[in-house]
Phi, psi and omega in degrees: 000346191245348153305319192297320174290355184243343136340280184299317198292334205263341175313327199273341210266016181251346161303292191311324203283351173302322190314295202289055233182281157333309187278296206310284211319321193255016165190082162289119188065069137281124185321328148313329190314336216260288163349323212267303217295317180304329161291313178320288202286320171248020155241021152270300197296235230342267204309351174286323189268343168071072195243107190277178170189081178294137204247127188218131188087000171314327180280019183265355162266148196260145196286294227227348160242195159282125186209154169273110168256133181241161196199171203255156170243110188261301160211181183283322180288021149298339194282339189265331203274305184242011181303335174255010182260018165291135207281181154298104190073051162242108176249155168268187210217112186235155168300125212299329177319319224260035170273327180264011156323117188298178183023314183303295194302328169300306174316311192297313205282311180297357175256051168042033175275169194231148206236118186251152163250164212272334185322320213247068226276309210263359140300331206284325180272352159314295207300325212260329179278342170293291179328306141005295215276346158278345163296316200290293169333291224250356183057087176244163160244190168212142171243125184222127188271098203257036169250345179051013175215185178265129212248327178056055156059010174242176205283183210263131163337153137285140215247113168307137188280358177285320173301333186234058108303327209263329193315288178322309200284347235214338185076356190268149209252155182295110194219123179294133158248100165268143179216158204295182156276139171205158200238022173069037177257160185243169185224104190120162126003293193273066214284096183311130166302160177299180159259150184213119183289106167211143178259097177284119127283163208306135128348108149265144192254147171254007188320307151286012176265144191229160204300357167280329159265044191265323147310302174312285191311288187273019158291321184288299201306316171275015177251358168259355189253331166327295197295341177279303181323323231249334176290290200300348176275345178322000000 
């Protein structure tokens, strides 16, 4: 039963992304698109998986500004676990291949998320000081996963210094998404997905900060999402 839901949940998702095609196609890169498309897709993907995801700390994304949100990567069922906790005028930051994803890679790329190759180490932070500079201009924030790869339920990555480059050059402040570890088991009969468990924490603000505290900042930043990760896995 529970291959068969996670059958169905990824089944659904290039049908909505037709929905969101349709939304792009008639405001194309709009900051939001990423916001619409995402809700969608992980409160279809939840109920299909039958899936809880107890939340602590929503009021801790911030609303009303730009903030670089960074978050653990786990599995592809990230996409159902945070697709709706995107902020408002938020685009992510993905590897440039998922541009030839049918239908999904098209949404993405018109709904203004922005596309790195990962080969290209020392463009990709080229891309990320630009960005920067859409924060400030265009008031976008960003979401970005700064292990830049999949962890599969094992501890957090090492983290690329692009996020919090962009973080830094822009003054916009850092806000952690954390979610428990989990391995995509399923539970029960109807067989339901576990539950995963996330936490956003407070804003670190970067404003006084300059590009000699792009370390100090992610050594704090990954030893506060550790120590969170390491709560909600209990």
């Amino acid at each position: 039963m529970g291959v068969l839901r996670k059958f169905l949940a990824w089944l659904m998702v290039p049908v909505l992304c037709l929905v969101g095609l349709v939304i792009c196609l008639f405001r194309p890169f709009n900051p939001d698109n990423t916001r619409i498309v995402g809700r969608m897709l992980a409160l279809v993907g939840r109920w299909i998986l039958g899936m809880k995801r107890p939340l602590s700390g929503r009021e801790n994304l911030p609303l009303d500004r730009p903030t670089v949100v960074i978050a653990n990567h786990q599995h592809n069922d990230d996409l159902f676990v945070f697709g709706d906790l995107v902020p408002p005028r938020t685009v992510t930051v993905g590897k440039s291949a998922l541009i030839w994803t049918p239908v999904f890679g098209q949404v993405y790329w018109l709904a203004g998320n922005v596309l790195i190759n990962r080969a290209k180490s020392h463009k990709a932070v080229a891309v990320m000081q630009t960005t920067s500079d859409a924060i400030t201009r265009e008031h976008k924030g960003l979401w970005i996963f700064p292990e830049g790869t999949r962890s599969h339920g094992q501890e957090l990555g090492r983290f690329k210094k692009g996020a919090f480059y962009a973080a830094v050059s822009s003054g916009a402040p850092i806000t952690m998404v954390c979610a428990g570890v989990y391995r995509g088991r399923c539970n029960g009969p109807a067989g339901r997905h576990e539950p995963v468990a996330v936490k956003i924490l407070p804003p670190v603000e970067t404003r006084d900060l300059t590009v000699d505290d792009v370390p100090r900042l992610m050594a704090q930043c990954r030893q506060q999402m550790e120590e969170a990760i390491a709560s909600l896995s209990r």
